[in-house]
N, C-alpha and C positions, 0 to 999 in steps of 0.2 A: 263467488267467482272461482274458478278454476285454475293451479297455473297452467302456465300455457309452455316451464321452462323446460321440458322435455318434449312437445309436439314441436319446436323447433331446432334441437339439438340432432346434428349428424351423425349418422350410425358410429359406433365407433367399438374399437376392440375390449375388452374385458378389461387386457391387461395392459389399457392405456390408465394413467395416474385420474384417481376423480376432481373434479369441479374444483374441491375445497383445497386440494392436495395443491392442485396448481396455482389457486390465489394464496395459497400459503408459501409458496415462494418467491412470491413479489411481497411477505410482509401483509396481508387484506386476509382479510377487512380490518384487523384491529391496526392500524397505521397508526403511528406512534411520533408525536412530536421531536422533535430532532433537530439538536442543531448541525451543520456543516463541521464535518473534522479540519481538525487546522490542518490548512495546505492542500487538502484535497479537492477544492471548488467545487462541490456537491452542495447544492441547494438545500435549503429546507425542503422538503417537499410540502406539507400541510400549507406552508407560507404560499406556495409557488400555486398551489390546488385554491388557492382563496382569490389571489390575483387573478388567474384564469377564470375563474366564478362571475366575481365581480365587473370582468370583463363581458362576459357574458349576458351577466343582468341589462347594463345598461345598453349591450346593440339590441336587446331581443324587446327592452323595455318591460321587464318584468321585475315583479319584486324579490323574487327567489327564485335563486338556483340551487343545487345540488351535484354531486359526485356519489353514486350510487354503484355498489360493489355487492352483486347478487351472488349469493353462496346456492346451496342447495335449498336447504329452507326458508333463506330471511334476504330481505334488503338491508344494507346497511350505507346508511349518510359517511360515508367518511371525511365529508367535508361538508362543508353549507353556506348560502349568504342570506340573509331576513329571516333566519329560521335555524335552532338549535340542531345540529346530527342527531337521528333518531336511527332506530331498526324497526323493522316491521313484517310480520313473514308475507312470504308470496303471491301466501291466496289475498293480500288487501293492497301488495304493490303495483300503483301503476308501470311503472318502470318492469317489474316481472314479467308483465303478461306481453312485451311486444320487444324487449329487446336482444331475443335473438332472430331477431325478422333479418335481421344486415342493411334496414336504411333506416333513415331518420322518422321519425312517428311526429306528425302535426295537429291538434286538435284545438279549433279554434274554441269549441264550448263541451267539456266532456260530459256535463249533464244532459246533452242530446246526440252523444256515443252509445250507440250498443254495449259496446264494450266496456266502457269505463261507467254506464250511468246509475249503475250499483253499487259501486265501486263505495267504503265506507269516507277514503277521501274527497267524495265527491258529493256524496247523500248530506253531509253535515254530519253524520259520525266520528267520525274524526278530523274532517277541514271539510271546505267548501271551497275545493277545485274547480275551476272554468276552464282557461286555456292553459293548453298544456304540449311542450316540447321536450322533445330528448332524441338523443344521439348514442346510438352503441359505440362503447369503449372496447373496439377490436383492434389487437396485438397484429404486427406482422408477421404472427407464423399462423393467424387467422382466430385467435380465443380470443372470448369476449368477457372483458372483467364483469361488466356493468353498465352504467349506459350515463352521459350528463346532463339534467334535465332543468329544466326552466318553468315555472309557477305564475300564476295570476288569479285570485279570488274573481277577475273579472274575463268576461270572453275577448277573443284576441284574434287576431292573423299574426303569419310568420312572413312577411314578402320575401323573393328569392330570394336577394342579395344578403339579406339579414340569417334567412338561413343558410349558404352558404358560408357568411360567417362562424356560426354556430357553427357547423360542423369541423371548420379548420379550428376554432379554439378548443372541440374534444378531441382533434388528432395533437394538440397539443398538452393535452392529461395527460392521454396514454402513453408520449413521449417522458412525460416528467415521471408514469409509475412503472415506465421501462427502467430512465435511469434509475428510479428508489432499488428496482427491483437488482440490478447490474451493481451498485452500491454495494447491497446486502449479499451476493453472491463474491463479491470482492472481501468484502468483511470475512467470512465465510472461509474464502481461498488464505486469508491471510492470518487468519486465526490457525489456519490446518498448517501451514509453511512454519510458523513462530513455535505450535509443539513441533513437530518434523525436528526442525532448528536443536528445540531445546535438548531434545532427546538425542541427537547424532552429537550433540556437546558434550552429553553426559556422556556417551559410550566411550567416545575419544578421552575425557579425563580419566574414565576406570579403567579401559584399556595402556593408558600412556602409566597410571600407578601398578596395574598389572607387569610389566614389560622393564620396568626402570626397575626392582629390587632385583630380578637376576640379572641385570646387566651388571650392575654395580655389585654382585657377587662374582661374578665371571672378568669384572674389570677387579676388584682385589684378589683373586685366585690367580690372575696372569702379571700382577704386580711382584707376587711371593714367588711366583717361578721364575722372573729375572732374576731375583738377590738369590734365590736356592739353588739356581738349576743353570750356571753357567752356561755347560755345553747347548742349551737351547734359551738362550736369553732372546736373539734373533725371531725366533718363532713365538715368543710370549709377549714379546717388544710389538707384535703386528697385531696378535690376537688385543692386547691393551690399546691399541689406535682405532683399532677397528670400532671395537666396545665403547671406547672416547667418542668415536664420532656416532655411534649408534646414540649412545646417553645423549648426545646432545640432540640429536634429531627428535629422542622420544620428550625433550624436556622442552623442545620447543612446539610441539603435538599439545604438550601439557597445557602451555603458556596460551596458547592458541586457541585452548578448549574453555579458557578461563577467563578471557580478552571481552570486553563488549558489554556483557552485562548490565546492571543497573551503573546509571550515570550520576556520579555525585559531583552536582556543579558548584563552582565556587569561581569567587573571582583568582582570574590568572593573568602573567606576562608573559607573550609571546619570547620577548629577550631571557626571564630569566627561568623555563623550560631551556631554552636552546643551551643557556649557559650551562644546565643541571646536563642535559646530552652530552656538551661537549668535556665536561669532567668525569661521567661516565667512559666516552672516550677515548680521555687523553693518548694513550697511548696510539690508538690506532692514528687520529689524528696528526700527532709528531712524525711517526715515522715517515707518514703518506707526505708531508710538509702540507696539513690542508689550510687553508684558511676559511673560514663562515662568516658571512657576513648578515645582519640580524635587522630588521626593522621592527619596532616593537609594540605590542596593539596589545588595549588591554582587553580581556571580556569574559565572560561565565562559562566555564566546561570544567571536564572532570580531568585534574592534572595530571595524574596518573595516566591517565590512556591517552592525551594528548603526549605526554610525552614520553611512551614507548612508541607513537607512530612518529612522532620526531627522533627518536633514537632510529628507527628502520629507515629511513629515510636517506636520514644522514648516511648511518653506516652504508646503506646502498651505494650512495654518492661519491663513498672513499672508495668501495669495493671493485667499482666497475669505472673507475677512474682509467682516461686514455694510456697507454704506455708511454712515460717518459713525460706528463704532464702532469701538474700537480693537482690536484683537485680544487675548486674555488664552488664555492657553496653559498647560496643565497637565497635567504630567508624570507619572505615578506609576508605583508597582510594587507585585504581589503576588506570596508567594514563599510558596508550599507546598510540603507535602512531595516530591513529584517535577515540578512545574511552576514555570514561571514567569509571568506575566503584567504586560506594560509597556502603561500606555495613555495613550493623550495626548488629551485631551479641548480642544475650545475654544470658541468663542463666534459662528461662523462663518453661513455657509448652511445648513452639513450638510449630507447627502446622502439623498436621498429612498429610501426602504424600496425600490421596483421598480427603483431605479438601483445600489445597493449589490454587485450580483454581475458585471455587465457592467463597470462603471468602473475594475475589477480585472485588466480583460484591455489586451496592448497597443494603444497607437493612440486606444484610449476614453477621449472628453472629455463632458463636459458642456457643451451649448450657451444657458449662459443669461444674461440680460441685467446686464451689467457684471462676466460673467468676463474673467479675462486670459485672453490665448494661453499655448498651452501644445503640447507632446509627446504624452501621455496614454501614458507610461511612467512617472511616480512612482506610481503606486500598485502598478502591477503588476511593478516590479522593488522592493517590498516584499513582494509575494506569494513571487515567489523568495525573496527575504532567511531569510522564516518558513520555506518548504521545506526549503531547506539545512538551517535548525536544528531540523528534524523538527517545527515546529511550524506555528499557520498564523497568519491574520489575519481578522480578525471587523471588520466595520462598525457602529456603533450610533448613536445619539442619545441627548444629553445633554439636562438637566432644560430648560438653555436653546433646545433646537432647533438648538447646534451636532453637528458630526459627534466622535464618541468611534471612535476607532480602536486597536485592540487586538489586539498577539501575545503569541500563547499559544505556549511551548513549555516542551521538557520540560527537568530542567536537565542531566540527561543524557544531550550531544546524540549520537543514535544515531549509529554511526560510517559507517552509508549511508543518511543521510538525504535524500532528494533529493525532487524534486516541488514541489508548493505545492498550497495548499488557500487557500479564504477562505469562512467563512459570516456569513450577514450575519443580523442582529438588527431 
C-alpha cells in the first residue's frame, strides 16, 4: 500500500514550517508523562488521553482504542487502551492512508475494503483488523495531528449517534493536546523571562559596583575640601549631599539586584520579624511617635527577605504618614489551608487606585506635596520578595483611606518559585 499522506495535503508554500516541525511544538509524538506543576491546574495529559480512550471504547463497543500522531514517515500510538503504543510507518498504517480526508472514516469489515484488505493489519501479518474507526485530530487553525481510532478483531457498525459521539470525544484530544501544547509554550515563555530576569539582575549589581567606588571617591574628595578649602566649604557641602544621596540610590540598585533569589525557608514569627524592624528602626519610629501593632502567626519562609519587605513597609508607613497625625501600623496574618496572607495596614496617604500597579516597578515614586525623597525600590524589591515565595503583592485601602498592602503566598513555597506579580485592589 501506498501512503496516501501527501495526495491529501493542501498546496502549501516552501517556507511554511514541515509536518514534524509543527508536531514538535505541541511536544509529538514523543509525549512524555507529566505530572501537573503545583498551582498551575494543567492536567496530566497521557492521564486525560487514557480517560478520553476509554471513554471511547466503551460508546463505540470496541476493544481498542488509540491516539495516533502521524509524522512524515511513522504512525505513532501515543496513547492506547487493550493494546500496548506502538509506531509503525505509513505504508502499513491504517490511520495514514485516510486521515487527511477531513471526515470521519467507518469500516464495518476492512478485510472486504479495497483499501485496507492488504493492509499487513488486517491480512494477519501483523493483527487481524475487522471493524475499524477513526476521526482526524484537526487543530483550529486547520493541522491535523493525527486521527483517534477504535479497533475490533470482529466486524462492526458505527450507528449515528455513537459516531457522533466519537467524534465530540476526538474534539476533545485535540483540545487536551492544544492545552499540552499552550503548557509547553508557557514553559518555554517563562524559562526565556527567568534568564531575561537573571541577566538584567546581573547588569544592575556590576553596574550599581561600577558607579558606587567613584561616588565614594568623589564623596571623600568633597569631605577634604570642606576641612581644607574654607572659602568654598558651601560648594563642597552640596557636591557631598548630592554624592550622599546618589550612594544611597546606587546601594539601593545594589540591594534590589540582590533581593529574591534562592529562598532559604525556616520556621519564623510574624511578631518577632516585626519586633527585629522595629529595632532596626527605632529612631525613625520615636520621632514619628509610631505605634505597630503585631498579630503573630507562625510559618516556614526565608527570614531575611521577609523581613526587609516588612522593614519597606513599615518605613513606607512612617514616611508617607498624614501631616500632623501620628502613624498607627498594623500587622496581621491569615493562614489557610495552603496560603498565607500578611498585611500591614496604616493610617497614612495611601495610594490611589490608577497609581497602585506602576508604584511597584523600579525607579517609581509618587510626586506629591510633602513626600520625602526616596529610591522608589521599596516597593518593588517587595514585589520580588513575593515572587521568590511563589506568592505575590496586592495594594488596597483601609476603612481610613490609608494604604493596606498584602502578600499572599503559598505556604508551600514551590521549589522554583521565581518572578513577581502585584494586583492591586
Amino acid at each position: 500500500m501506498t501512503s496516501n499522506l501527501k495526495d491529501h495535503r493542501p498546496a502549501v508554500d516552501d517556507a511554511e514550517p514541515s509536518r514534524d516541525s509543527v508536531l514538535a511544538d505541541y511536544g509529538l509524538p514523543d509525549l512524555q508523562p507529566h505530572v501537573a506543576a503545583a498551582g498551575t491546574g494543567t492536567p496530566d495529559t497521557l492521564d486525560q488521553l487514557h480517560k478520553l480512550l476509554t471513554l471511547a471504547t466503551r460508546i463505540t463497543r470496541t476493544p481498542y482504542g488509540m491516539v495516533n500522531i502521524i509524522t512524515e514517515g511513522a504512525r505513532h500510538q501515543i496513547a492506547a487502551v487493550g493494546l500496548e503504543p506502538g509506531i509503525c510507518s505509513i505504508e502499513d498504517s491504517l490511520c495514514g492512508a485516510v486521515f487527511l480526508r477531513g471526515q470521519t472514516t467507518v469500516v464495518p469489515d476492512a478485510s472486504r475494503d479495497p483499501l485496507f484488505q492488504n493492509n499487513p493489519f488486517v491480512t494477519g501479518a501483523a493483527g487481524a483488523v475487522r471493524f475499524y474507526a477513526s476521526v482526524p485530530l484537526t487543530t483550529a487553525s486547520g493541522f491535523v495531528l493525527g486521527s483517534l481510532c477504535v479497533l475490533s478483531p470482529v466486524p462492526g457498525e458505527l450507528p449515528r449517534a455513537r459516531r457522533a459521539y466519537l467524534e465530540i470525544i476526538a474534539s476533545q484530544v485535540v483540545a487536551v493536546l492544544e492545552l499540552h501544547h499552550h503548557a509547553r509554550m508557557l514553559a518555554v515563555s517563562l524559562a526565556d523571562a527567568r534568564r531575561s530576569n537573571e541577566l538584567l539582575t546581573s547588569f544592575a549589581g556590576r553596574i550599581s559596583h561600577e558607579l558606587r567606588n567613584p561616588l565614594t571617591s568623589v564623596l571623600g574628595f568633597a569631605e577634604l575640601g570642606e576641612e581644607r578649602t574654607p572659602a568654598a566649604a558651601d560648594d563642597f557641602a552640596i557636591i557631598g549631599r548630592t554624592s550622599r544621596r546618589m550612594l544611597g540610590r546606587v546601594d539601593d540598585m545594589l540591594a534590589f539586584s540582590r533581593i529574591g533569589g534562592d529562598v532559604r525557608r525556616q520556621p519564623v514569627s510574624l511578631a518577632a520579624l516585626v519586633h527585629d524592624v522595629e529595632e532596626d528602626l527605632a529612631r525613625l519610629l520615636q520621632d514619628a511617635a509610631a505605634e505597630i501593632t503585631v498579630a503573630d502567626v507562625h510559618f516556614d519562609a526565608d527570614a531575611g527577605q521577609l523581613r526587609t519587605l516588612l522593614q519597606n513597609l513599615i518605613h513606607n508607613a512612617v514616611a508617607y504618614c498624614r501631616p500632623g497625625t501620628a502613624p498607627r501600623i498594623l500587622v496581621t496574618a491569615e493562614k489557610k489551608v495552603d496560603e498565607l496572607t500578611i498585611r500591614v495596614a496604616d493610617n497614612g496617604k495611601g495610594i490611589p487606585a490608577e497609581d497602585r500597579d506602576r508604584v511597584t516597578e523600579p525607579l517609581i515614586r509618587l510626586h506629591r506635596d510633602g513626600d520625602p525623597p526616596g529610591s522608589g525600590f521599596g516597593l518593588a524589591t517587595c514585589v520580588r520578595i513575593a515572587g521568590a515565595h511563589g506568592g505575590h503583592l496586592e495594594i488596597g485601602e483601609g476603612p481610613d483611606g490609608g494604604a493596606v498592602v498584602s502578600l499572599r503566598m503559598p505556604l508551600d513555597i514551590p521549589p522554583t518559585a521565581a518572578g513577581s506579580g502585584c494586583t492591586s485592589h
